[in-house]
Structure formats: C-alpha cells, structure tokens
Backbone bond lengths (Angstrom), bond angles and torsions (degrees), N, CA, C in turn:
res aa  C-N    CA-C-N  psi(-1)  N-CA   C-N-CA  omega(-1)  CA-C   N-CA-C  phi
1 X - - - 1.459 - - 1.527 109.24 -
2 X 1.658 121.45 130.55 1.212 114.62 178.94 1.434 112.81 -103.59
3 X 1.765 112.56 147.40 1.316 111.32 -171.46 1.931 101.87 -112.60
4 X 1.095 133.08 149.95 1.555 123.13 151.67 1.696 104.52 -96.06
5 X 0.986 114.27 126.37 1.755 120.36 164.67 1.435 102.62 -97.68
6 X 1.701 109.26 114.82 1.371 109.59 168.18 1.260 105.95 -115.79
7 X 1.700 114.35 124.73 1.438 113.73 -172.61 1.904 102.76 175.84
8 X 1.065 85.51 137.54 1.607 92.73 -147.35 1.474 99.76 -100.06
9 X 1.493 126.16 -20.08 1.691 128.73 152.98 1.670 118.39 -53.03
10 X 1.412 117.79 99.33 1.154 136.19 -171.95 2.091 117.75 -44.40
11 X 1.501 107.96 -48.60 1.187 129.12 143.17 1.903 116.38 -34.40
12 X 0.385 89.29 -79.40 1.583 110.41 -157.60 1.653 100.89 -62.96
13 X 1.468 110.89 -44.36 1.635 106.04 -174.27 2.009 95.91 -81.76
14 X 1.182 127.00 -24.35 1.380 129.21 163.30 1.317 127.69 -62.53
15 X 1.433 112.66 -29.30 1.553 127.03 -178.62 1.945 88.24 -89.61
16 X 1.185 123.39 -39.35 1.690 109.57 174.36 1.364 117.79 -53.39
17 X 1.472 104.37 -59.50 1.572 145.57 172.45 1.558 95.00 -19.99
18 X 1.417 115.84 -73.21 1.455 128.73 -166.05 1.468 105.44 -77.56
19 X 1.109 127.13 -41.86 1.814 113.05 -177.53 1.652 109.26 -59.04
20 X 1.611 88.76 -55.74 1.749 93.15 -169.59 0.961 114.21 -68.80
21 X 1.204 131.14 -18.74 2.057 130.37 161.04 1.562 106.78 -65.42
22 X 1.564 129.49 -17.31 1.401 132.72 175.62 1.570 85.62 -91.96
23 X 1.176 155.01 -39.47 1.112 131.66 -174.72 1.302 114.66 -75.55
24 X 1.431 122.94 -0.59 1.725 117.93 -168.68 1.741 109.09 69.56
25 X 1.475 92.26 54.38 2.013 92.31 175.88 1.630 87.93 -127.10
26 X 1.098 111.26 159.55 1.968 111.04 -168.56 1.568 100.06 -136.21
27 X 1.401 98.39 93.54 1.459 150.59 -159.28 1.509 112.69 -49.88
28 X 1.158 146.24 125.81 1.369 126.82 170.55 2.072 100.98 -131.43
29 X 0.935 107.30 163.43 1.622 110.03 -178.10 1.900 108.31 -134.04
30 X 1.161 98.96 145.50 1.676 102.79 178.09 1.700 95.75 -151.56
31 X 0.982 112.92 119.14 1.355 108.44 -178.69 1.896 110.49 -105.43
32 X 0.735 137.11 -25.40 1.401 130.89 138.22 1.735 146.58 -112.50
33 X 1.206 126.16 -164.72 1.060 109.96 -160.64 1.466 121.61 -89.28
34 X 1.496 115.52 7.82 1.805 109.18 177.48 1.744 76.94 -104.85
35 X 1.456 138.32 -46.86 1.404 109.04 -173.53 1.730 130.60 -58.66
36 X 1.555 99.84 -14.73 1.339 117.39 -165.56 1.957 77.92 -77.60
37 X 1.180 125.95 -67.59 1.154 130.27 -177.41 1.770 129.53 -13.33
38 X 1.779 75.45 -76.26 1.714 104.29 174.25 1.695 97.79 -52.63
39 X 1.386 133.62 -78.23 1.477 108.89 163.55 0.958 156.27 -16.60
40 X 0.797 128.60 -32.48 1.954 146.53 157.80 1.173 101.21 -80.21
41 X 1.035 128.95 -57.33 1.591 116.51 -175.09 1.695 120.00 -67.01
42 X 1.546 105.92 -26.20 1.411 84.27 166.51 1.451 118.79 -118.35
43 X 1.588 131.25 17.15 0.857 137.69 176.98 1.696 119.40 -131.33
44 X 1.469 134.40 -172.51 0.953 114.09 -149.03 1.559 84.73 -149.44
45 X 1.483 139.68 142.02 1.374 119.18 -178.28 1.913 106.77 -145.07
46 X 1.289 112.18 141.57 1.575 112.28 174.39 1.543 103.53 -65.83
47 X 1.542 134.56 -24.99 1.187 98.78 -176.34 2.009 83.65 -163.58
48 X 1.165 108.80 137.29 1.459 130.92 -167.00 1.571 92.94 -105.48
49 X 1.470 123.48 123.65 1.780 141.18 171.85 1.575 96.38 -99.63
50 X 1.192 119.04 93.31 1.813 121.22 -175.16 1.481 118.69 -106.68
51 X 1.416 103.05 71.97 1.782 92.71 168.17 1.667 109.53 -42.22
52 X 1.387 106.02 173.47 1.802 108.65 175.47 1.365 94.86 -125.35
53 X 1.418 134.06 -10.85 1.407 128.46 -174.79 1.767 109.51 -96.94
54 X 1.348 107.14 88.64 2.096 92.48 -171.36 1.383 105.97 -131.66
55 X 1.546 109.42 138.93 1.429 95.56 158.71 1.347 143.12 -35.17
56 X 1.253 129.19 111.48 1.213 127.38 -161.63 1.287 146.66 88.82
57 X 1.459 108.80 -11.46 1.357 104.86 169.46 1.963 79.54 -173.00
58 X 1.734 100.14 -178.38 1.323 115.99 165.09 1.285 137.75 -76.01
59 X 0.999 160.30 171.49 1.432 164.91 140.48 1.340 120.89 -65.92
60 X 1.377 90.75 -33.38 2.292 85.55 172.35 1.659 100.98 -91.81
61 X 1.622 127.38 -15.43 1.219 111.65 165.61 1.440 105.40 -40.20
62 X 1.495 100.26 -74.19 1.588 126.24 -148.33 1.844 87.90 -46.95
63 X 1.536 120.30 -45.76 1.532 103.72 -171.03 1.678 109.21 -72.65
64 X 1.554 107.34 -23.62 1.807 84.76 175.45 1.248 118.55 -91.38
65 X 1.299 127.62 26.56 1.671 133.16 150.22 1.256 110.85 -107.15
66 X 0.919 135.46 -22.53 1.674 130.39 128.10 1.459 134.92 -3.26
67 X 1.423 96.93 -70.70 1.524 119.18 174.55 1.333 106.07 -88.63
68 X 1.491 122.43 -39.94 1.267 124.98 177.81 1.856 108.44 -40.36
69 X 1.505 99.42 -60.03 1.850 102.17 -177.67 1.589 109.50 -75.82
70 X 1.159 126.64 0.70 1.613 124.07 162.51 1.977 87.82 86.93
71 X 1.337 97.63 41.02 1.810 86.94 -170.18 1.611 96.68 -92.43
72 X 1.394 112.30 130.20 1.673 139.81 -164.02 2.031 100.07 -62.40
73 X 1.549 118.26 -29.99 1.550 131.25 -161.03 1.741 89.86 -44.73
74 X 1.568 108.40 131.03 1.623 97.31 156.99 1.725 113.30 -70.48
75 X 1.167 98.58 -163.01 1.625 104.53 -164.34 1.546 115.35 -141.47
76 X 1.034 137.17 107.38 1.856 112.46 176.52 1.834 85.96 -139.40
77 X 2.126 91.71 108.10 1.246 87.59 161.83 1.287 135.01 -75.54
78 X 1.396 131.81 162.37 1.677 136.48 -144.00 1.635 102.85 -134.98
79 X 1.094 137.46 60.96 1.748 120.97 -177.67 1.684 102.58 -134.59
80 X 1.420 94.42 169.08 1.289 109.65 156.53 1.139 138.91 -99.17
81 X 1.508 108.72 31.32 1.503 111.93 171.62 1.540 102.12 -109.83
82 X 1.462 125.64 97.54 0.929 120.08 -177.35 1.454 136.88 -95.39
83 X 1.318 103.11 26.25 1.892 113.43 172.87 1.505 99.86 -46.96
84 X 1.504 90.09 162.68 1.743 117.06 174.97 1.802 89.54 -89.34
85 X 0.935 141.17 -47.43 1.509 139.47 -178.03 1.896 88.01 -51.47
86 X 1.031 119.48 -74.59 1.884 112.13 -169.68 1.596 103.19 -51.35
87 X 1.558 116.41 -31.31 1.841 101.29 -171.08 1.823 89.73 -71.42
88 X 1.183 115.03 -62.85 1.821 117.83 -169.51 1.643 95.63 -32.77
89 X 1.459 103.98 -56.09 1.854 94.63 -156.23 1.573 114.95 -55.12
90 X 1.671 113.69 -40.48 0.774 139.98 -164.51 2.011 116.22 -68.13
91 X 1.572 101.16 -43.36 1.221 102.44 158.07 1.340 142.37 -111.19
92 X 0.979 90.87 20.91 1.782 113.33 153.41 1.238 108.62 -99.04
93 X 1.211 136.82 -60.10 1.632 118.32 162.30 1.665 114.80 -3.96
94 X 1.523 93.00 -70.78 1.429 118.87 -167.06 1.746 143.32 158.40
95 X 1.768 88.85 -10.57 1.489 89.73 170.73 1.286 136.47 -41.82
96 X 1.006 139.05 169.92 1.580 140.34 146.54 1.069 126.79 -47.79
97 X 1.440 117.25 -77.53 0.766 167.22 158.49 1.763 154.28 -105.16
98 X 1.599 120.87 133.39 1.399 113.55 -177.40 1.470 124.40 -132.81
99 X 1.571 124.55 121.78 1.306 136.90 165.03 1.123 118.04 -98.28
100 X 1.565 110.93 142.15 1.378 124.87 156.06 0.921 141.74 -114.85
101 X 2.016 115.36 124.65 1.404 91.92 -179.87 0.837 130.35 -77.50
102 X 1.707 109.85 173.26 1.442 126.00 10.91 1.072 111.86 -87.44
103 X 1.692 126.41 158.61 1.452 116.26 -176.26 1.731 94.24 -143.75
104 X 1.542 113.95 -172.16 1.201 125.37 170.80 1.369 124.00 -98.29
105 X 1.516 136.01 111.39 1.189 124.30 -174.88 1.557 127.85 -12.25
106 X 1.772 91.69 -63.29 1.363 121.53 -174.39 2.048 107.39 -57.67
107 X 1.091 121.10 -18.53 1.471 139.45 166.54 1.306 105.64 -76.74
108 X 1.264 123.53 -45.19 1.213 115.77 -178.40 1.731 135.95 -83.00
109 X 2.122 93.76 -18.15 1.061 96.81 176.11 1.672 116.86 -85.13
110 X 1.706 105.29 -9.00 1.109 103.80 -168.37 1.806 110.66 -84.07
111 X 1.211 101.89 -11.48 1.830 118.91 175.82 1.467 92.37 -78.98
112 X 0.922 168.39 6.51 1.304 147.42 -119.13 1.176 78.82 -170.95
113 X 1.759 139.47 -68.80 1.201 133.92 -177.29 1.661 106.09 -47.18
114 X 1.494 118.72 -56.16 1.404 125.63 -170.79 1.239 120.98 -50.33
115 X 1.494 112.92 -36.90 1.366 129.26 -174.74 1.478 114.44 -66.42
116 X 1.263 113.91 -29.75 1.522 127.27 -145.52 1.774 86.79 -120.43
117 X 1.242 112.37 -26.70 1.899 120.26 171.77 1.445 102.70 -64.40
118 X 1.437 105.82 -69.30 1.564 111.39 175.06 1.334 135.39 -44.41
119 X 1.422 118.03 -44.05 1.233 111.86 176.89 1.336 113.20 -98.23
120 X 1.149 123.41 -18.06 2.082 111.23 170.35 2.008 108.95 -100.23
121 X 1.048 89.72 -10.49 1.954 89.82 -169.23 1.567 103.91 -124.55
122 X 1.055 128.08 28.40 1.747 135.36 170.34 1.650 111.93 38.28
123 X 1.434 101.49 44.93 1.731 133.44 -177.44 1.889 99.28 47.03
124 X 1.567 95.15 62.14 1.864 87.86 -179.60 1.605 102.23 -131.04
125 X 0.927 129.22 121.76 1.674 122.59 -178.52 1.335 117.23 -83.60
126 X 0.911 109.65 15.21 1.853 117.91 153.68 1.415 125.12 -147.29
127 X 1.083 118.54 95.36 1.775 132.37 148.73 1.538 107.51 -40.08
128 X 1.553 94.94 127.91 1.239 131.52 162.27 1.375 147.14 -138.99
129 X 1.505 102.91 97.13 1.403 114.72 -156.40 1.732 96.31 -114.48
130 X 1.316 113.12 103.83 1.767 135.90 162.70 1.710 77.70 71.85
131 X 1.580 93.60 -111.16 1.705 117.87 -152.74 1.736 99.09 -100.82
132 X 1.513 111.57 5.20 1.609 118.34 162.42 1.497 116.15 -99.03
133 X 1.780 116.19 136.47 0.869 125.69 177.49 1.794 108.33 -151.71
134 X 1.841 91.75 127.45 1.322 95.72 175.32 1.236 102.71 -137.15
135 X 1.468 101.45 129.39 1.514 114.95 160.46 1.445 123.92 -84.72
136 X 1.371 115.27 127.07 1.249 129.93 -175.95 1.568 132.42 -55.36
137 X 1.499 87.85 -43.79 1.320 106.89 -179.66 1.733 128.29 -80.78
138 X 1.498 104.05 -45.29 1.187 125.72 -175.39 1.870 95.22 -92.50
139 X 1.182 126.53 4.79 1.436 116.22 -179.64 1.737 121.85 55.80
140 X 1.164 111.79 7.78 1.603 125.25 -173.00 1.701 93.71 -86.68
141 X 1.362 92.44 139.38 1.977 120.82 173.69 1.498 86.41 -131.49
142 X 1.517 84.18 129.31 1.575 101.18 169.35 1.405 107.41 -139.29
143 X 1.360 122.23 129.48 1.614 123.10 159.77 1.662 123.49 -97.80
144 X 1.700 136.47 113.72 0.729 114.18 -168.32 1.671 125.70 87.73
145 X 1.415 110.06 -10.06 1.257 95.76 -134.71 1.381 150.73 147.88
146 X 1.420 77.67 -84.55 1.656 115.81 174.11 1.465 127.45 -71.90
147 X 1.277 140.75 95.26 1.717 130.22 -179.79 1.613 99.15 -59.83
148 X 1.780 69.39 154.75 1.614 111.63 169.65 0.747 121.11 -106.24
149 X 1.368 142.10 148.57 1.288 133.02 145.66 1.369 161.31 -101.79
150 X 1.159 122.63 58.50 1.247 150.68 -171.46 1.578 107.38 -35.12
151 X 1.997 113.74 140.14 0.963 110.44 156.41 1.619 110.63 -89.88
152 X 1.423 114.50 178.26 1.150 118.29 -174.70 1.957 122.91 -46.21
153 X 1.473 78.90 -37.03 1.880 81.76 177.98 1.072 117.73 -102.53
154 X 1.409 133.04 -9.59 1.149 126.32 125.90 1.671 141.12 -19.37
155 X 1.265 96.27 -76.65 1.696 100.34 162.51 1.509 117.83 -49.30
156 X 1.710 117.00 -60.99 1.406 110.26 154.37 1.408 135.56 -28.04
157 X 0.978 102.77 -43.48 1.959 113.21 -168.78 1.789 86.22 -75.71
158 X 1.679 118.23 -47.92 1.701 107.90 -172.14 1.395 116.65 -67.96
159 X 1.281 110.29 -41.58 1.700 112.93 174.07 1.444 100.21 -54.34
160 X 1.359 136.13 -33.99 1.530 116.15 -146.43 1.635 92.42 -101.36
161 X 1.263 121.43 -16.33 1.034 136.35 161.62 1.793 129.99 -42.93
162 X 1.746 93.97 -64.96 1.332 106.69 178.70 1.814 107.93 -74.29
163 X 1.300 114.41 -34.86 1.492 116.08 166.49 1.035 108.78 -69.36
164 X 1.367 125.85 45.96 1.777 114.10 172.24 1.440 80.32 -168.13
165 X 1.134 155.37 24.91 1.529 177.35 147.96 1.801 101.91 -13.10
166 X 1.264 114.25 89.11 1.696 120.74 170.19 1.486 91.64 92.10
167 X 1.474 126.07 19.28 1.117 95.34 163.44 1.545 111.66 -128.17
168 X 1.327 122.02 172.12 1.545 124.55 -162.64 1.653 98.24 -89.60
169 X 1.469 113.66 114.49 1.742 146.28 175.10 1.239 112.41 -75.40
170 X 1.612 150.47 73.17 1.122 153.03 -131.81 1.407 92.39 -90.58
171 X 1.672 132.94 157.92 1.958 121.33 170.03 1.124 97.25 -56.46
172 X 1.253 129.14 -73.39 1.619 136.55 172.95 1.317 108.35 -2.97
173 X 1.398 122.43 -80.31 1.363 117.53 -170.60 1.505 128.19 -60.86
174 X 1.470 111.16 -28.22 1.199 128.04 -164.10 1.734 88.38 -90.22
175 X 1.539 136.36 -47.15 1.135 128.54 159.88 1.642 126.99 -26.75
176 X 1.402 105.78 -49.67 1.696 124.79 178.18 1.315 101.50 -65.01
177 X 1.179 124.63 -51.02 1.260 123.39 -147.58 2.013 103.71 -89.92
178 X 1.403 112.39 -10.10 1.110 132.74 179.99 1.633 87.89 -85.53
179 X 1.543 125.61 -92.03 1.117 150.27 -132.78 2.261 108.07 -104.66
180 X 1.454 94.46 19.84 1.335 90.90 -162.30 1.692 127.93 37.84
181 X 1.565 103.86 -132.35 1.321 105.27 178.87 1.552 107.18 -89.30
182 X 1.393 130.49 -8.13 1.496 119.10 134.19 1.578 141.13 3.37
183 X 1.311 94.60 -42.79 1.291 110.65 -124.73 1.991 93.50 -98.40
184 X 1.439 107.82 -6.94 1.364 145.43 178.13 1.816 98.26 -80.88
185 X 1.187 133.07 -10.50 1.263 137.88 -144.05 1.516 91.86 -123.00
186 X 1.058 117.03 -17.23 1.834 105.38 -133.70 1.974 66.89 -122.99
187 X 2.186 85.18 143.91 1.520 86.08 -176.91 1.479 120.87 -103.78
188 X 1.391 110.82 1.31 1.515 133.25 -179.16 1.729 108.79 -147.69
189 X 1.292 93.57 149.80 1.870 104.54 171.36 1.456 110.89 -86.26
190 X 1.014 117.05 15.72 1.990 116.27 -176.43 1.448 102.19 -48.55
191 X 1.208 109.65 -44.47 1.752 121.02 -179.81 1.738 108.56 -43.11
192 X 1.615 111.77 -44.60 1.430 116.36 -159.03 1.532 91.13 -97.35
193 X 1.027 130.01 11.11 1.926 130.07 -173.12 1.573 96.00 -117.51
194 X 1.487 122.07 -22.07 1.549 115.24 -167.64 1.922 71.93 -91.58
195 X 1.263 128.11 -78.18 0.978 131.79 -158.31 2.019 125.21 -30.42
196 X 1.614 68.98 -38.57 1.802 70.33 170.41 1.811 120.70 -99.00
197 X 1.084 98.80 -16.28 1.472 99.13 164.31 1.956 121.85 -59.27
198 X 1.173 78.93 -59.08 1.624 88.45 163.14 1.669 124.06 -55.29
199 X 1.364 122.38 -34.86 1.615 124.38 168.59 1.330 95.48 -61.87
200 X 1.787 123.40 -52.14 1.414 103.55 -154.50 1.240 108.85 -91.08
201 X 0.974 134.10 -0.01 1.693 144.20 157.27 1.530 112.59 -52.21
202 X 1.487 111.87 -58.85 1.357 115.84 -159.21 1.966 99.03 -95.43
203 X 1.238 106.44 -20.82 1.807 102.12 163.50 1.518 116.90 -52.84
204 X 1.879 106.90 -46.22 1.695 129.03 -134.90 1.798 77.45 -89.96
205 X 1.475 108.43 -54.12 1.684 96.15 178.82 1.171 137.14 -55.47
206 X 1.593 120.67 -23.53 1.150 145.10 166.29 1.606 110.00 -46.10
207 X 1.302 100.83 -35.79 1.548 101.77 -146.31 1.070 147.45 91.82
208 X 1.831 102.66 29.48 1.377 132.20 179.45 1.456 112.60 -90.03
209 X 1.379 120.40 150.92 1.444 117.89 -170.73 2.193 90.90 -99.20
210 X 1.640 100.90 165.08 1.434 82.76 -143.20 2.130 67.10 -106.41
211 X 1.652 95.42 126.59 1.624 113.57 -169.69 1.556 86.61 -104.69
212 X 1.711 127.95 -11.84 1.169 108.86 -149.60 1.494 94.46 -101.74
213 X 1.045 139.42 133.43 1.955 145.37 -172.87 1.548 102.22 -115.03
214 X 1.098 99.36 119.57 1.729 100.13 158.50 1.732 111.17 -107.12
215 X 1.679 85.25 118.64 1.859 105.01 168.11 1.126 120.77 -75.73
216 X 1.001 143.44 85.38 1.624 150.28 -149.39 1.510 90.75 -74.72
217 X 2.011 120.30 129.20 0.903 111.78 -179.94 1.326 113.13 93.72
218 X 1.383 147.00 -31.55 1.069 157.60 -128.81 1.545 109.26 -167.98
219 X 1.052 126.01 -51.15 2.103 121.66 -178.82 1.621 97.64 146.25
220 X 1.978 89.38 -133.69 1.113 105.10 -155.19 1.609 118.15 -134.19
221 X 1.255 130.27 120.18 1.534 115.82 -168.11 1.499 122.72 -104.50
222 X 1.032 138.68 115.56 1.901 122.29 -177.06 1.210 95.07 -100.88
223 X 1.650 118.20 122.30 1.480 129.02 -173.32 1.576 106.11 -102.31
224 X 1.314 109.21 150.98 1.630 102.00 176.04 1.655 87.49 160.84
C-alpha cells in the first residue's frame, strides 16, 4: 500500500517515514506545497498524510484539487491546528479522516489501515473470493484453507489487485504502485512479470482458480 507524507517538519515526516516502512507501507515524502502538488498530479496514492500548514501554499487547497479531479487517494488530515471549524472544513471538503498533533505512530498507522479498509474492502479485514481468503490484518492468504505464502510484494501486488477488481491494471500503474515514484527510473517491467508469475504459480498450486487475466498490450485484470 502506498502512502504520500506531506509535512514540512523534518523530524516528524522521518519519524512517519521510518515506522510506516516497518509496517510494510511504501513511503513517499513532499515537504511543501508545489512538491505536495507535483505528487498528486503525477502519481496516484492509497492514502494521502496532509498537514494544512506548508510552505507555500495550504493543505485544504491541495485537498480541494483532490476532489476537484475526482482523484480516488483516501485522505487523513495531519496538523496542529486543531479547531472544530478546521475538522468541519476539512471533512466536508472530503477527507477521511482527522488527527492532531501530536499523536502516536501506532494511532496513526491504525487510521491509515481503516482508511485504505474502507474504501477498497467495504470496512471488512478479510476478503473472500470462492476458495480465496485474505486476511487483512494478520496478512494470511489462504486457499481452501490452505496458506500461502506470499512475499511482501506479492501480497501487495494481490491486495492492489483485488481493489481494482474487473478493472483493467495498466504495467505502468502496477509499476508505481510497486516502486512509487521510482518507478520512472526503472528501464523495463521484467521486475512486475517475475513478480506476478510467481503470485500466479503459488495461488494456481494452491488450488486457486486463475481470476488473474493478462491483456496483452493492455495490463492486468482480477476477475470475480
């Protein structure tokens, strides 16, 4: 799952930086408001960390061009201005969600799970598709039954998969969403062809029915 941290306290977006990379979240940083910008516009994120106080511009700008482009990213604004006038404005805009600092990592990662539960998994921590089952929480794939065993981007690549469920997964996107803004660097997808070979190997042995379609020319489809 990819996060953007926008937050312009050097401390504080590093102390995020480092937990949520121990949680397996694939981290991005913008420390003011044309980088917070340039990010959204060319990338795409499961869950947006939005101070409202930034060099250079606002934080409820950046969320009403957000909503303005119909962009899908959840939201949990992040500041220390903690009026009930900034929570109202803020989620009526459209956020998700709102914290204030100071908070506890472990508080924050658990908003971050919810946010990203709610809007791709209909707030349920286990998907269940026929003889597939993944728990959200505990990170367990089971077919049948039976565990799997997934490496880390593996499981990533399947969650981001089933949250994108009947719809067409371009390499491109599935590259980004692997490799963040990385992912601009890299001169071939061989990386995202070993990666998925290996999911559908270790699903198909399981005794998984194969939901995953490759559109030649086009990406990747998870049917169900």
């Amino acid at each position: 799952m990819k996060v953007l941290i926008v937050e312009d306290e050097p401390e504080l977006s590093k102390s995020m930086l480092t937990y949520l990379k121990s949680q397996n979240y694939l981290c991005e940083l913008a420390a003011d408001y044309q980088q917070a910008l340039e990010k959204i516009e060319s990338y795409d994120y499961d869950c947006i960390l939005l101070d409202l106080m930034l060099p250079g511009g606002s934080g409820m700008r950046i969320l009403e061009l957000l909503k303005a482009q119909q962009k899908e990213d959840g939201v949990i604004i992040i500041s220390a201005k903690n009026s009930l006038e900034d929570r109202i404005e803020g989620l009526q805009i459209g956020a998700d969600d709102y914290l204030a600092k100071p908070f506890h990592l472990a508080e924050l990662s658990a908003r971050i799970f919810s946010v990203i539960r709610r809007r791709n998994f209909g707030n349920s921590n286990v998907i269940q598709q026929e003889e597939l089952k993944i728990d959200l929480l505990s990170k367990r794939v089971s077919v049948n039954d039976m565990e799997v065993m997934l490496t880390r981007k593996e499981f990533d690549m399947l969650i981001f998969f089933i949250g994108n469920k009947n719809r067409v997964v371009s390499k491109n996107a599935l590259a980004e969403h692997l490799s963040g803004d990385l992912a601009d660097m890299l001169d071939n997808h061989d990386f995202i062809y070993a990666h998925i070979k290996n999911l559908k190997k270790k699903l198909m042995e399981a005794g998984c029915k194969n939901y995953l379609k490759t559109l030649y020319g086009n990406g990747y489809k998870w049917e169900g």
